[in-house]
N, C-alpha and C positions, 0 to 999 in steps of 0.2 A: 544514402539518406539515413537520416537518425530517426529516433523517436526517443522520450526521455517520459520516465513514468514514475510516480514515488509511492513507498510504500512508508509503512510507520513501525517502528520497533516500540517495545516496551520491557527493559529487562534483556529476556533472553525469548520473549514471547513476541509474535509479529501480531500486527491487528487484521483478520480474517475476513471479517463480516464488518459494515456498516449501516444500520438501517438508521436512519436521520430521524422517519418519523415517529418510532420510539424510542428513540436515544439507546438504544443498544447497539452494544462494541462486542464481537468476538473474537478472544483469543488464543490464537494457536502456538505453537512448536514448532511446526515444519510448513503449515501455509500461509503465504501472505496473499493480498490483494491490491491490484494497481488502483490507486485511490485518484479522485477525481479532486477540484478548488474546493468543492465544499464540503467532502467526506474531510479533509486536509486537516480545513477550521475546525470541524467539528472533534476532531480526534484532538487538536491543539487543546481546545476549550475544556473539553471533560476529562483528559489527561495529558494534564500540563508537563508529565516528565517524560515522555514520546518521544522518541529521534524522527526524524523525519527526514528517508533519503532519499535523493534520486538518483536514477539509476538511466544513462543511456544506453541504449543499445542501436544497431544499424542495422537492414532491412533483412541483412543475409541472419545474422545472427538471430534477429525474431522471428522467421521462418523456422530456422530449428527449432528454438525453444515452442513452438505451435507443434512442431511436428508435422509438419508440411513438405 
């Protein structure tokens, strides 16, 4: 089985944190965060120049990356 999750680039910085209901965006280096439909828009809307990727993985593979 899969599962398909996207994160958002900016530059060379990925977006961290979402908090929707004060429109703050954080951005990191080295961590990103599996963003949800509406974190998505909301990062599209207040920075328009975002990559925005997804990324599949399958159930063995997100086990390790959990560390399980």
């Amino acid at each position: 089985m899969k599962k398909h999750y996207y994160y958002a680039k900016v530059g060379k910085m990925y977006v961290k944190d979402v908090y929707l209901f004060t429109g703050i965006i954080h951005l990191s280096r080295y961590m990103r965060k599996e963003l949800n439909d509406e974190e998505i828009e909301f990062v599209k809307e207040y920075l328009p120049n975002a990559e925005i990727t997804k990324v599949t993985v399958t159930i063995e593979e997100e086990l390790v990356r959990e560390g399980e």
